[in-house]
ZADRENMAR-72113 format. One record per atom (N, C-alpha, C): residue in one letter; y, x negated, z; atom name. Coordinates in nm, 3 decimals. Each point is the difference from the previous one (the first is absolute). Layout:
BEGIN
  residuo        v        u        w  atomo
        A        Y        X        Z     CA
...
END
This chain:
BEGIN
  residuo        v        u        w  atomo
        X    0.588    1.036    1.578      N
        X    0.127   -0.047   -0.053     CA
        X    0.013    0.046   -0.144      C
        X    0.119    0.073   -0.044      N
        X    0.014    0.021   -0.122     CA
        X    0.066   -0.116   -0.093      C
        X   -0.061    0.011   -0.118      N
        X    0.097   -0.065   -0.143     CA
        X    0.129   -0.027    0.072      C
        X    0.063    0.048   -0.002      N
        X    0.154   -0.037    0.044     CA
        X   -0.001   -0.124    0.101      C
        X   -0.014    0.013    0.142      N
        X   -0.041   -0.072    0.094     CA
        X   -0.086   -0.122   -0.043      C
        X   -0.102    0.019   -0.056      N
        X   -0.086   -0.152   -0.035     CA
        X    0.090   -0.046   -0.109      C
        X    0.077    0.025   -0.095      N
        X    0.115   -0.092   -0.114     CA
        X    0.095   -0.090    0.070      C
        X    0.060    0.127    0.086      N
        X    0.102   -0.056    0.136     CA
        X   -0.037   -0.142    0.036      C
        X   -0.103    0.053    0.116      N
        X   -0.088   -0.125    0.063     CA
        X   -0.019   -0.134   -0.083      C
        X   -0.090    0.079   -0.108      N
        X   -0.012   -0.154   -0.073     CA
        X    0.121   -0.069   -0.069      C
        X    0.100    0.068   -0.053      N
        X    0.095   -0.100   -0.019     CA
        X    0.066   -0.057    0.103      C
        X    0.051    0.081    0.094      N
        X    0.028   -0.054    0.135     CA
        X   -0.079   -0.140    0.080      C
        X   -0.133   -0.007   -0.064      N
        X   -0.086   -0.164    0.016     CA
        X    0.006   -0.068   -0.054      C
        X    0.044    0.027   -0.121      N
        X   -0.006   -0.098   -0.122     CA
        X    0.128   -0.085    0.044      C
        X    0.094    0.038    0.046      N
        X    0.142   -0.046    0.089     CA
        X   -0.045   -0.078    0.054      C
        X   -0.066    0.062    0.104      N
        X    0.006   -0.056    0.169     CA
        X   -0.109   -0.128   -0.027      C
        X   -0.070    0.007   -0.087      N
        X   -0.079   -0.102   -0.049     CA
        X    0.045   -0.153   -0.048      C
        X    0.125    0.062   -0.116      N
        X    0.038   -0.104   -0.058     CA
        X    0.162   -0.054    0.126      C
        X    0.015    0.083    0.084      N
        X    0.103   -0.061    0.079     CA
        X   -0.136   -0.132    0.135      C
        X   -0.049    0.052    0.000      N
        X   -0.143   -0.119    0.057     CA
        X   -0.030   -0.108   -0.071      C
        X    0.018    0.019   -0.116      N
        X   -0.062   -0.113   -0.114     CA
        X    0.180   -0.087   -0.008      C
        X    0.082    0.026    0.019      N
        X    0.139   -0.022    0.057     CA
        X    0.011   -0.117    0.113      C
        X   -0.020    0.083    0.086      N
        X   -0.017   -0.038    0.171     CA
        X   -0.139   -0.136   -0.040      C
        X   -0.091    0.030   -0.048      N
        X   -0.103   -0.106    0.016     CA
        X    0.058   -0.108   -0.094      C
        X    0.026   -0.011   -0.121      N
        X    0.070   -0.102   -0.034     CA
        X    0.125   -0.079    0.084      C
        X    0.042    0.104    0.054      N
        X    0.158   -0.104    0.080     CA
        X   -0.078   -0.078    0.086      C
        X   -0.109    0.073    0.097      N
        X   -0.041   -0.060    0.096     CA
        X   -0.089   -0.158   -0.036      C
        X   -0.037    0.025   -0.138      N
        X   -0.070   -0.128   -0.079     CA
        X    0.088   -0.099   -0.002      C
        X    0.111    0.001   -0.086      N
        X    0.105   -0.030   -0.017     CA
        X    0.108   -0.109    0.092      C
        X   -0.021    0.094    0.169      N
        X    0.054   -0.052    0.089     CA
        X   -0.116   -0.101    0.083      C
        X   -0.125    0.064   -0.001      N
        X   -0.082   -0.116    0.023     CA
        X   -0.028   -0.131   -0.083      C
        X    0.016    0.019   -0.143      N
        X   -0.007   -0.132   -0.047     CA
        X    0.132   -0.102   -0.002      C
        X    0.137    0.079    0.017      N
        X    0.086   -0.069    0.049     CA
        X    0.000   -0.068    0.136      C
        X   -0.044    0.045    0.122      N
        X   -0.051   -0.053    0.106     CA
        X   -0.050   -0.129   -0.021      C
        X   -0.135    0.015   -0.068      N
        X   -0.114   -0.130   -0.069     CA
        X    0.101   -0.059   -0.068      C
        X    0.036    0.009   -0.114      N
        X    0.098   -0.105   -0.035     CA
        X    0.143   -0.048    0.037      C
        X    0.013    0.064    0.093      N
        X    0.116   -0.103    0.067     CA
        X   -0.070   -0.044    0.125      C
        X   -0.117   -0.032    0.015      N
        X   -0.049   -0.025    0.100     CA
        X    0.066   -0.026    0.138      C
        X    0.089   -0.130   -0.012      N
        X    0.058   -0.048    0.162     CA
        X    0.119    0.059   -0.023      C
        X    0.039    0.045    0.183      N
        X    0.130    0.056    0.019     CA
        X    0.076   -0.082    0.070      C
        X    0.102   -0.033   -0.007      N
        X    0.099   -0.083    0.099     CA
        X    0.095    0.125    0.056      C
        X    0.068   -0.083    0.099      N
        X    0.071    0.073    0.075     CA
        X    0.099   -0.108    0.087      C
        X    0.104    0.005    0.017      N
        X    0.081   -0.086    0.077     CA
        X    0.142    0.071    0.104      C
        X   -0.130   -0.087    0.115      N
        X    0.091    0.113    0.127     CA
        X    0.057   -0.125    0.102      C
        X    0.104    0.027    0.088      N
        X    0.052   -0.028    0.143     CA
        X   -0.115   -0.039    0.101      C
        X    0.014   -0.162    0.039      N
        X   -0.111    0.011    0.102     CA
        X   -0.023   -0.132    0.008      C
        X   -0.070   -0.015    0.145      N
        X   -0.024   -0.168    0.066     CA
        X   -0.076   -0.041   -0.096      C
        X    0.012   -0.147   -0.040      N
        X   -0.103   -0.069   -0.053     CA
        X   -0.069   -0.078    0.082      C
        X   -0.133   -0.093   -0.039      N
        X   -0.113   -0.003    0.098     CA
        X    0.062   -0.124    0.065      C
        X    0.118   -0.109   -0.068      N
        X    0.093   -0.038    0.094     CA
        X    0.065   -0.016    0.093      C
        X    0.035    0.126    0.013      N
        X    0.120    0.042    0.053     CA
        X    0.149    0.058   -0.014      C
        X   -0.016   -0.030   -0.122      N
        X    0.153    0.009   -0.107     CA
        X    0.004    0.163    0.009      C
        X    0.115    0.092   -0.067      N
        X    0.035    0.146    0.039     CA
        X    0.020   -0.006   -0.178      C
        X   -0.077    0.034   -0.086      N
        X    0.104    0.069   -0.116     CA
        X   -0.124    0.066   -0.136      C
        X    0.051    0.006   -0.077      N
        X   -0.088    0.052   -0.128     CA
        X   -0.172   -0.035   -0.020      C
        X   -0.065    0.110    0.021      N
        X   -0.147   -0.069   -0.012     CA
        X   -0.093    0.051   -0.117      C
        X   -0.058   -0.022   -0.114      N
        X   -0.061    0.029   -0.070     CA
        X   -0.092    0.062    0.019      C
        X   -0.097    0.119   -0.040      N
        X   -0.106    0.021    0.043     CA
        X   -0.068    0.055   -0.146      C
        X   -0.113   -0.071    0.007      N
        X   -0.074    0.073   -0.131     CA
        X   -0.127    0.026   -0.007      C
        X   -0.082    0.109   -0.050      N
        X   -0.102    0.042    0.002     CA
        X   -0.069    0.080   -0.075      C
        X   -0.105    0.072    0.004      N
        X   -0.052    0.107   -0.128     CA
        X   -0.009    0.145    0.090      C
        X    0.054    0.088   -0.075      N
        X    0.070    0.127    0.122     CA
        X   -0.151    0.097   -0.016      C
        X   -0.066   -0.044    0.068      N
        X   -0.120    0.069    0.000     CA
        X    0.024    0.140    0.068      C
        X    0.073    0.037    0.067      N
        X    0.034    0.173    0.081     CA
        X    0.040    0.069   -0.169      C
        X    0.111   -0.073   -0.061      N
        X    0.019    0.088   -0.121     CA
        X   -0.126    0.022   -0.118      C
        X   -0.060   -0.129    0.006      N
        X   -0.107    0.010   -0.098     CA
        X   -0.122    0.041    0.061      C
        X   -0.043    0.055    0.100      N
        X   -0.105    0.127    0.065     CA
        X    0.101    0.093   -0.027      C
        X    0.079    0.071    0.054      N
        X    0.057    0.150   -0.029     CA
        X    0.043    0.020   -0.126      C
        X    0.054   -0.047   -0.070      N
        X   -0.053   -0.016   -0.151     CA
        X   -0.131    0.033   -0.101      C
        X   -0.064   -0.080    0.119      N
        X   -0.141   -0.007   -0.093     CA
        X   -0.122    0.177    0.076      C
        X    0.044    0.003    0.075      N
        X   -0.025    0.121    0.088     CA
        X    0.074    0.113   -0.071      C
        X    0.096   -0.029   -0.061      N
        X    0.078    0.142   -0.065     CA
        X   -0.062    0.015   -0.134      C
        X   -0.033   -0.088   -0.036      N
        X   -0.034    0.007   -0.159     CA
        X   -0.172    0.033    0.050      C
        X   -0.054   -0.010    0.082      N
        X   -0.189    0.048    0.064     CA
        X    0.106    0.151   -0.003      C
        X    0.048    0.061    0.068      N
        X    0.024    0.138    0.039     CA
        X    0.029    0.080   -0.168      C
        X    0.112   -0.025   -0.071      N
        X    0.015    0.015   -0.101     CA
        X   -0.053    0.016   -0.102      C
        X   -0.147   -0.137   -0.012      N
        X   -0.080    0.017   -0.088     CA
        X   -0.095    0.135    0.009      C
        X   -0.026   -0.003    0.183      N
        X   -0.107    0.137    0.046     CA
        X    0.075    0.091   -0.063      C
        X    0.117    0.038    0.060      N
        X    0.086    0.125   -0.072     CA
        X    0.009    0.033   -0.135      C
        X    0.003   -0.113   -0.081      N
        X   -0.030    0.031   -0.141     CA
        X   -0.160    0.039   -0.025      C
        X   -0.059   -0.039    0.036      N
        X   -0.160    0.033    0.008     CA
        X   -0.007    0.158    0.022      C
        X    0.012    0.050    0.113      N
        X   -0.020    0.123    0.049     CA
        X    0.112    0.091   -0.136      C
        X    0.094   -0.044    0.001      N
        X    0.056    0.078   -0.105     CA
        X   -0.043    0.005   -0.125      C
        X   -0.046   -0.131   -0.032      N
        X   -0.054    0.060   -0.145     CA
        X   -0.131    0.090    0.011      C
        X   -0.086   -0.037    0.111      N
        X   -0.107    0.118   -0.004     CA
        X    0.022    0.124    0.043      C
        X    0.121    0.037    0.011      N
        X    0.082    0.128    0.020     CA
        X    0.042    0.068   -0.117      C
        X    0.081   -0.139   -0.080      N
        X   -0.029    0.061   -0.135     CA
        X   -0.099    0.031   -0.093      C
        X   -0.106   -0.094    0.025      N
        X   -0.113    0.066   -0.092     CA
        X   -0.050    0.154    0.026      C
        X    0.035    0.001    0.171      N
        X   -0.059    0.118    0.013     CA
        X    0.061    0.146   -0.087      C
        X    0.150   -0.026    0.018      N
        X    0.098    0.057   -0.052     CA
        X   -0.001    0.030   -0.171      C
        X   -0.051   -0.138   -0.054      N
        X   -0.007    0.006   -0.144     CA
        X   -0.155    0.129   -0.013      C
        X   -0.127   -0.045    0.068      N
        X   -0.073    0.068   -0.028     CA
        X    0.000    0.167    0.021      C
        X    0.090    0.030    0.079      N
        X    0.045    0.102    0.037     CA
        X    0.090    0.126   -0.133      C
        X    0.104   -0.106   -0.040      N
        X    0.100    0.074   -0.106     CA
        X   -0.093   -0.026   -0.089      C
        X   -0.122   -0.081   -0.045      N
        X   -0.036    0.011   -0.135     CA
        X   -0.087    0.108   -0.008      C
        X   -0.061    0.062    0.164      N
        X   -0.088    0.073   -0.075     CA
        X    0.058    0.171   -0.019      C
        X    0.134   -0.020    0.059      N
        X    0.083    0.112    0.029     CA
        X    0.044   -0.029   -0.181      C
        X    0.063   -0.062   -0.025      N
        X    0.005   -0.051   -0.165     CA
        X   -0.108    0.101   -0.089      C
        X   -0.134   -0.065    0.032      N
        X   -0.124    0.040   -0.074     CA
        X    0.013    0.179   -0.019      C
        X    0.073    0.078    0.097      N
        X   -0.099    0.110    0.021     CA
        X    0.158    0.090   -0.045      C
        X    0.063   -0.103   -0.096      N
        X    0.112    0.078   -0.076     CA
        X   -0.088    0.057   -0.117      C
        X    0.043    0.140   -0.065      N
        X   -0.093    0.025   -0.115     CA
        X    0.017   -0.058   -0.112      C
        X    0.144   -0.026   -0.005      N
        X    0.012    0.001   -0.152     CA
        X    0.024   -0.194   -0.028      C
        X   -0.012   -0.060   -0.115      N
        X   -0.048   -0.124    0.006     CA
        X    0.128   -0.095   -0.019      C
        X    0.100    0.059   -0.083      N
        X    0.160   -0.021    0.012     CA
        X    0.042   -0.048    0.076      C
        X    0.008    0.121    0.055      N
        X    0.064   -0.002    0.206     CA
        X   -0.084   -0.128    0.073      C
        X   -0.117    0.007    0.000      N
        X   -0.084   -0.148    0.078     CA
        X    0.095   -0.114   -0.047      C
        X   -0.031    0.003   -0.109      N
        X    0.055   -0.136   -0.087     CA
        X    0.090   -0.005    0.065      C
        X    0.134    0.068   -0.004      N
        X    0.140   -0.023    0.060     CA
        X    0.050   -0.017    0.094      C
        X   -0.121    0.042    0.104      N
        X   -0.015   -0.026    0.167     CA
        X   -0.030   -0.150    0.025      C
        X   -0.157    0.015   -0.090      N
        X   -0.012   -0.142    0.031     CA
        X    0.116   -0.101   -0.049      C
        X    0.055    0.023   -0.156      N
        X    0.138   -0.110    0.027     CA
        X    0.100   -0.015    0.111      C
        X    0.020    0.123    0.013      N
        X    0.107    0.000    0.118     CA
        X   -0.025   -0.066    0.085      C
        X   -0.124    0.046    0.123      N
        X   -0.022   -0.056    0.083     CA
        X   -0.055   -0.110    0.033      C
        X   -0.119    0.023   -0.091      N
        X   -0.111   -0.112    0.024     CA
        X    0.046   -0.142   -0.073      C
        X    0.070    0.023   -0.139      N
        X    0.007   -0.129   -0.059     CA
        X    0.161   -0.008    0.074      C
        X    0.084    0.047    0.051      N
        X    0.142   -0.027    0.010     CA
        X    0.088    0.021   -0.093      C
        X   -0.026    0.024   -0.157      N
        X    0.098   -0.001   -0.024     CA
        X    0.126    0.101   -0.012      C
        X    0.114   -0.031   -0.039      N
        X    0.093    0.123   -0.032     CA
        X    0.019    0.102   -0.075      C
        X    0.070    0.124   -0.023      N
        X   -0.075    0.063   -0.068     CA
        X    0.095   -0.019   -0.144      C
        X    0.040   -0.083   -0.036      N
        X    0.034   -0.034   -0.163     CA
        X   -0.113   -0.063   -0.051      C
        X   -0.082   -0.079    0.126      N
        X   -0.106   -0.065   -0.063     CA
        X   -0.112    0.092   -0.028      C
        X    0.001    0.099    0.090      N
        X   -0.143    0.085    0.028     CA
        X    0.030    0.101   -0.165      C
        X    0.112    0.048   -0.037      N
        X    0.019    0.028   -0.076     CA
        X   -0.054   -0.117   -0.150      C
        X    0.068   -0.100   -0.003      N
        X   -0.034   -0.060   -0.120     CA
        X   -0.171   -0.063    0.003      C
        X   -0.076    0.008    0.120      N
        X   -0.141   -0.014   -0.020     CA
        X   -0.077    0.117   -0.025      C
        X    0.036    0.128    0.050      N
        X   -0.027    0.101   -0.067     CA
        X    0.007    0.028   -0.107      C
        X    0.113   -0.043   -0.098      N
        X    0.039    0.015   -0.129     CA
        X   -0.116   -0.087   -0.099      C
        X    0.026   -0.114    0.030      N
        X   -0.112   -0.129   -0.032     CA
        X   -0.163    0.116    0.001      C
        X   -0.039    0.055    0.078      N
        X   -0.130    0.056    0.042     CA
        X   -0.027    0.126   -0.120      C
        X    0.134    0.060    0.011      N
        X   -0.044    0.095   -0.096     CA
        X    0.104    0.035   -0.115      C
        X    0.002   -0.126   -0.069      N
        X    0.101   -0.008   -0.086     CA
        X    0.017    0.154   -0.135      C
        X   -0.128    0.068   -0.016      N
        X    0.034    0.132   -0.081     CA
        X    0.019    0.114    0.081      C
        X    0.070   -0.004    0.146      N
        X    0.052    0.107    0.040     CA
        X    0.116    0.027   -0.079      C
        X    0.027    0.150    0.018      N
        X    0.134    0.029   -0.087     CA
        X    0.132   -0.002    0.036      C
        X   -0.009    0.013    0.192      N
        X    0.106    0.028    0.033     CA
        X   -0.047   -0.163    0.120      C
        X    0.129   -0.037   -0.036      N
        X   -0.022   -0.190    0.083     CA
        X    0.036    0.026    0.128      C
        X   -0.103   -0.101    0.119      N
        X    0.069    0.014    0.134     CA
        X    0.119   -0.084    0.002      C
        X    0.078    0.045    0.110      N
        X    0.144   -0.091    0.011     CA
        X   -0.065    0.054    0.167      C
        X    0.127   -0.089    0.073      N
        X   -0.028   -0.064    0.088     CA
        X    0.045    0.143    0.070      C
        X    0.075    0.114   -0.010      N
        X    0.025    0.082    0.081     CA
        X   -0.089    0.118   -0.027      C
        X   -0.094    0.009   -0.118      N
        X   -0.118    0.108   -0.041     CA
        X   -0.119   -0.090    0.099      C
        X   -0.008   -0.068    0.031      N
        X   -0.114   -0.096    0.070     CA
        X    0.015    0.038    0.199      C
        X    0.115   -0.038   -0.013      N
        X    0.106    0.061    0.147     CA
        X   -0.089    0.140    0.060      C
        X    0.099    0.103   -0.132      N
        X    0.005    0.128    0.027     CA
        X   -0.161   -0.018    0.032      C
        X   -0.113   -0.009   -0.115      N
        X   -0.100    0.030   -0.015     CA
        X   -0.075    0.036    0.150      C
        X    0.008   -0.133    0.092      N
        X   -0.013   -0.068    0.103     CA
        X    0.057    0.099    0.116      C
        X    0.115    0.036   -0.019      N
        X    0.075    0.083    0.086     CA
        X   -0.045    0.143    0.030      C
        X   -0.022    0.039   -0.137      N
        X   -0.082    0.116   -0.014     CA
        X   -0.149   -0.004    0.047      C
        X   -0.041   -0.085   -0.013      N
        X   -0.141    0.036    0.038     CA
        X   -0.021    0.002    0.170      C
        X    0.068   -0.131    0.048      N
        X    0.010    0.049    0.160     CA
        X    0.037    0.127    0.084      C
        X    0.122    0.026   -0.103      N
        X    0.053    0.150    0.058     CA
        X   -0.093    0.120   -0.019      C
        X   -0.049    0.024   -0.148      N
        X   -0.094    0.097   -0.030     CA
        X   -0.110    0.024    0.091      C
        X   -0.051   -0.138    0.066      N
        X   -0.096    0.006    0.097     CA
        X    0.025   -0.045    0.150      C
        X    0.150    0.035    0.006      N
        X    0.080    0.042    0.137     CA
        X   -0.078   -0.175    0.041      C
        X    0.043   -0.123   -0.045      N
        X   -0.005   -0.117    0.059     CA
        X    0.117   -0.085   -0.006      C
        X    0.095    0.089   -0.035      N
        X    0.173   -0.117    0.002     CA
        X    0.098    0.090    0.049      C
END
């Protein structure tokens, strides 16, 4: 797998990750609402133990919703599991594709990009911070290009 493809990938997890960490909270969420509204009523049409014909109360703790519930949030949690060790794999992957950039700039700016997340006004002003007696300052589209260029030069964008 080239540079290109493992950046892809791994940001593409970093998503699919945090849309899981999403999904597992709702499913928390909806299970502890379950637990705290504990009893359900319900009022339907129907004989009473009488004999009489009309409105009958029924109340209980909806245990079918609170297993499939609690079964979605077991599946969910696995799914987040397997994904994040997808991402580690992924992280260990682009960093060492990272490492075996020559020049030490370019690392730096990869690793902001990718590895730390941020944008590139930021990747720019932590670069700046790093080597404050450069002469000519990064801005966020010399950081870009930089980036752009180096994939292309080595036919990876």
């Amino acid at each position: 797998m080239e540079l290109k493809d493992a950046l892809i990938q791994y940001s593409e997890l970093k998503e699919e990750i945090r849309d899981c960490k999403k999904r597992v909270e709702d499913s928390e969420r909806m299970l502890r609402r379950i637990e705290e509204e504990g009893v359900v009523s319900d009022t339907v049409m129907g004989t009473r133990k009488d004999g009489t014909i009309g409105p009958i109360r029924i109340t209980g703790y909806p245990v079918p919703a609170y297993e499939s519930a609690k079964s979605m949030l077991r599946k969910r949690v696995e799914k987040l599991h397997i994904k994040e060790d997808e991402l580690f794999a992924a992280l260990n992957q682009v960093e060492t594709y990272i490492d075996a950039i020559p020049r030490s700039d370019l690392r730096q700016i990869f690793q902001l990009y990718y590895i730390d997340d941020y944008t590139w006004s930021k990747v720019a002003m932590i670069m700046n911070s790093r080597f404050p007696k450069r002469k000519i300052k990064y801005t966020e589209d010399s950081c870009r290009m930089r980036h752009n260029r180096y994939l292309e030069k080595n036919e990876l964008f």
